[in-house]
N, C-alpha and C positions, 0 to 999 in steps of 0.2 A: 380864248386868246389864240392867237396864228402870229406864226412868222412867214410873214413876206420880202420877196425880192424885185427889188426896183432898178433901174438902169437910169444915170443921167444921161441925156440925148447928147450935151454935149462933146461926152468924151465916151461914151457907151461903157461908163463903168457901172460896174452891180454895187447895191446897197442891200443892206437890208434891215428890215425893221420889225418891230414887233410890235402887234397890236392888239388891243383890247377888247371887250366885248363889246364896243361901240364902232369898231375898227376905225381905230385912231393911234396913232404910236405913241407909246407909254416913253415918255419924258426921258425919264433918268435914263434908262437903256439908251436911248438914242442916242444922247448922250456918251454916252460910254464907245457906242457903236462907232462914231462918228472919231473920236478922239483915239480909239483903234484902226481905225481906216488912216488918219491921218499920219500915225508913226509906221504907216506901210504894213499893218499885219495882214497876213494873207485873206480873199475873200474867204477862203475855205474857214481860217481860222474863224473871220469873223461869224461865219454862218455856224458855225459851233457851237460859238459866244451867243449868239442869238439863240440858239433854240433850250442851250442851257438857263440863261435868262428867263425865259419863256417859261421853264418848269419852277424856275424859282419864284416868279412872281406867282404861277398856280398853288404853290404852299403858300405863300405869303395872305390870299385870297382864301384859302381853304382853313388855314389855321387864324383869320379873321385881326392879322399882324400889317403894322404900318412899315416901310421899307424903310422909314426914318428911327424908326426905335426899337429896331433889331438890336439884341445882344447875343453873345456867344454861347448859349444855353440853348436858345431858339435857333442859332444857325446851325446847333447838335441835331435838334431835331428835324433839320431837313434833310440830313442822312438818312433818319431812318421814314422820313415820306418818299423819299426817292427809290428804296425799297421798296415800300408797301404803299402806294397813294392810296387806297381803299384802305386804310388802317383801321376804318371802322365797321367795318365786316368780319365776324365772328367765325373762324373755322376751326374745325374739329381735327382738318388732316397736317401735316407740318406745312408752313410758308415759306417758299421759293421764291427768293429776292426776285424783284425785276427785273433790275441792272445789275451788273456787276462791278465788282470795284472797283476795275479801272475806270469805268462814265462813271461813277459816283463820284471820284477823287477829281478825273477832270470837272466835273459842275461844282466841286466844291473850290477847284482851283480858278474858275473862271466868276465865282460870286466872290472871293477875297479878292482878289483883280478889284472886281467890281468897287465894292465899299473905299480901298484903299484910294481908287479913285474919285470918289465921292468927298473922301474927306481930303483930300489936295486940294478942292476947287472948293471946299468950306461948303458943301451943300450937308453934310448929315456928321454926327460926331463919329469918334475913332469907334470899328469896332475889333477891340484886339484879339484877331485867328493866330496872331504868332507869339512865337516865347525867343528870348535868345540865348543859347546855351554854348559848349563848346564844342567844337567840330567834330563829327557823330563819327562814328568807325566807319571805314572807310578803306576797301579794298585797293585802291588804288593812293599813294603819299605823292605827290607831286616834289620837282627837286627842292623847293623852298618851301618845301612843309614846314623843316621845323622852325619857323620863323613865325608864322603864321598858327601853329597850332594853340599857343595859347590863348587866341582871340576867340568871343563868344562870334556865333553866325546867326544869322536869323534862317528859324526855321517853323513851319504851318501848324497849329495845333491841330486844325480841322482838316484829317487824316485817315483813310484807312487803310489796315496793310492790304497789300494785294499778294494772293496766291503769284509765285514762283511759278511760270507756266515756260518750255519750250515750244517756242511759235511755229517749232519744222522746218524741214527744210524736205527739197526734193533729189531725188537723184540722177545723173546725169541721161540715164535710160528717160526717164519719166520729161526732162526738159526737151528731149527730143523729140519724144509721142508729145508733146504742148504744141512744137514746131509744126509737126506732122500735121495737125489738128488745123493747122491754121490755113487760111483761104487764099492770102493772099502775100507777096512779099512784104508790104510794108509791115504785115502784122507779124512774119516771121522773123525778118528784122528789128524789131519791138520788142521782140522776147528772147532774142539773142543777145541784145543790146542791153535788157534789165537783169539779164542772167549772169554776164558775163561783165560788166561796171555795178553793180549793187546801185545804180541811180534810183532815186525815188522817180515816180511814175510824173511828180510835177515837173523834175528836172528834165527827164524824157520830153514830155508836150514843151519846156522851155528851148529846144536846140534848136540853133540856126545852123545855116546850112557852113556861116561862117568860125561855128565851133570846131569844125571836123576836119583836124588836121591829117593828112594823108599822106603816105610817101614814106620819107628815110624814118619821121615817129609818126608812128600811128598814135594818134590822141584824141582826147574830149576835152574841148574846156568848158569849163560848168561854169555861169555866165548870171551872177543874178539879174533880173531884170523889172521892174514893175511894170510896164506896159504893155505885156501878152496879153492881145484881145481872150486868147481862150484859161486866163488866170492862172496861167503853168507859173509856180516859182520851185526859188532855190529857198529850200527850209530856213540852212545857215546864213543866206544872207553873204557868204564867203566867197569869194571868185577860187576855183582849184583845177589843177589837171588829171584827168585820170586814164591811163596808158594803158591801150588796149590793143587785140591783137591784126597782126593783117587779114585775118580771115574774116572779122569782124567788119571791119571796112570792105572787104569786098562785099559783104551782104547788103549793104549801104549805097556801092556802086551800082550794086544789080535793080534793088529798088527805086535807084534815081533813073536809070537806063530805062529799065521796063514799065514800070508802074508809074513814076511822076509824073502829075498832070502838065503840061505844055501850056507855053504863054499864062502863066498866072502872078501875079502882083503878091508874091508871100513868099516871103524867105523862113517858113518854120520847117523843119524837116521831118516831122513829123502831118501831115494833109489827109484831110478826106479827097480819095479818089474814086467815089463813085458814091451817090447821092440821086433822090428820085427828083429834086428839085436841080438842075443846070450850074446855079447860082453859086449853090454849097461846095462843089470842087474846087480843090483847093484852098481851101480854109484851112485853119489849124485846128487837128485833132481837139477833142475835147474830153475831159474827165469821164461825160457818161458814157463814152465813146469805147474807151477802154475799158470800164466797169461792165457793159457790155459786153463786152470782148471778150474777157474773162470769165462769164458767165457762162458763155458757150462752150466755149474751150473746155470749161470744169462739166459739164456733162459728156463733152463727147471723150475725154479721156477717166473721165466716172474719180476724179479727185479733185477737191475743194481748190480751185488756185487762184493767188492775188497780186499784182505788180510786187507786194511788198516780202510775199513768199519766196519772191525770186530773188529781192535783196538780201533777205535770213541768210537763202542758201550760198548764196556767192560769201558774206562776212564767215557763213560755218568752214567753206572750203578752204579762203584765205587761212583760218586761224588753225586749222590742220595740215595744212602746209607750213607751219612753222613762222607766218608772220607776228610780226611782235603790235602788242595792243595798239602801241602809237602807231605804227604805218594804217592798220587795219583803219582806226579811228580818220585819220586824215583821208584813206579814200571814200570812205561812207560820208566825208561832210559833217561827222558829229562834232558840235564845238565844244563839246567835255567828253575828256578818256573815261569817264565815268562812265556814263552813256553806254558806251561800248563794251567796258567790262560788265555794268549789271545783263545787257539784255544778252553774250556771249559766254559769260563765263561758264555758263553750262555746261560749255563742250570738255575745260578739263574735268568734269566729274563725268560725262558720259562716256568719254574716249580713256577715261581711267581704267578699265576691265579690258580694255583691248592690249595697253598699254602691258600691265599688271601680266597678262598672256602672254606674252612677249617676252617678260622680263621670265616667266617661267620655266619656258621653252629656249634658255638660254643655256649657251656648252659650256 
């Protein structure tokens, strides 16, 4: 089985599919794929959904199971072939998962998708992943909690915990040896820009040139969009402003002066300006463009860096400065303060011993 990626001619959008040993696309998926693509989920998203798919139909094939008479016992046990797919290899030394929790949880999240939509459209019966109970603890009460708190919620059976990990963050030294690192202005401007808004790296490839307010406020405005040839979106789907500084913009001036290609038909503000092909100038940046980029960058200053490392560190700074969850949450684009608090709250337990010093070394 292979996932493949297809383009319609007439609008040059991507697709994609998954197919068989016969290479032929497998029905139901496509299905699914197509009715994803239609409520606008991102290509990215759907290329996920697809290759998740793609592993679950390999257990489905391996464990010699019809995708129509799945129950919740068997969709246990494709947790643990997502572990172990050679599960029938005999070792003597301890076994080291494959994946880790989190890609377990999403293919587990993206197969209950799956079935829930299958039984909407009356192709296969219910397979029930969920329970509904009452509203689980919960670090964050919103102002109308207690209105709501006696309602049962629906929540996943097919689950596992994930390890509590801090995903890092960089320090101000280390964003500058990034800068240093880098060839060109557009690319220093790229990383001043994700350093300094927390935008996801979609939002970034999403700007036009008419988001970029200058002058008396200096601003972004994050702008969803479906129609970026190079598949940049906005996660939340949220139109929002985020207030940035004038030095930031002049980074932005410098690269439009210097570096922007002349007479070109593309308002993205992010462009390839130099290409072995003529043609490619000018175009909108692309995902493997930056992934790229990044790759370089992390050997020449000899540390691991990723667009989204650069968002960590911007939400860790904001919340050691004293901003409160909800502003933080509003300029990240999270559309639940949840969100926000699980993957942040770390900082008050790690900033607690600094704190804790402080209060020790007091008159």
């Amino acid at each position: 089985m292979k996932v493949q990626k297809g383009i319609l001619p007439e609008s040059n959008h991507p697709i994609w599919m998954v197919l068989d040993e016969n290479y032929l696309p497998i029905e139901p998926i496509q299905k699914y794929l197509h009715y994803l693509d239609s409520i606008g989920r991102s290509p990215n998203t759907i290329q996920t959904y697809a290759h998740n798919l793609k592993l679950f139909w390999e257990f489905l094939r391996d464990s010699k199971l019809d995708w129509l008479e799945v129950n919740l016992e068997q969709l246990s046990n494709f947790i643990h072939w997502l572990r172990n797919p050679n599960g029938n290899v005999l070792s003597i030394e301890p076994q080291v998962s494959k994946r880790s929790e989190k890609t377990i949880n999403n293919c587990l999240t993206t197969v209950c998708g799956f079935y829930e939509f299958q039984e909407r459209i009356g192709a296969t019966q219910r397979v029930d992943g969920y329970r509904y109970q009452l509203q689980p603890r919960r670090k964050y009460k919103s102002f109308l909690h207690h209105i709501s708190k006696g309602k049962e919620v629906k929540t996943r059976l097919l689950k596992i915990k994930e390890p509590s990990t801090f995903p890092g963050c960089l320090t101000p030294e280390q964003v500058n040896d990034l800068v240093e690192a880098c060839n060109s202005l557009r690319d220093k401007f790229l990383i001043r820009l994700l350093y300094e808004t927390g935008l996801r790296v979609g939002e970034a490839l999403s700007l036009r040139h008419s988001d970029m307010v200058t002058g008396k406020n200096n601003e972004i405005n994050v702008v969803p969009r479906v129609d970026n040839v190079n598949n940049g979106r906005v996660k939340s789907r949220v139109e929002r402003i985020v207030h940035v500084s004038k030095e930031l913009m002049q980074w932005y001036s410098a690269y439009l002066i210097d570096e922007y290609p002349e007479d070109i038909d593309c308002d993205f503000v992010f462009v390839v300006i130099k290409a072995p092909a003529k043609g490619e100038v000018g175009t909108p940046l692309k995902y493997k463009t930056v992934d790229s980029l990044f790759r370089r960058l992390s050997k020449k200053i000899s540390i691991k860096v990723t667009p989204h490392l650069l968002r960590h560190t911007h939400a860790t700074e904001l919340i050691r400065a004293g901003w409160d969850m909800a502003y933080v949450q509003k300029r990240l684009g999270h559309a639940d303060i949840q969100t926000t608090i699980n993957t942040y709250v770390h900082l008050t337990e790690y900033d607690l011993k600094q704190l804790y010093d402080k209060y020790l070394k007091r008159e």
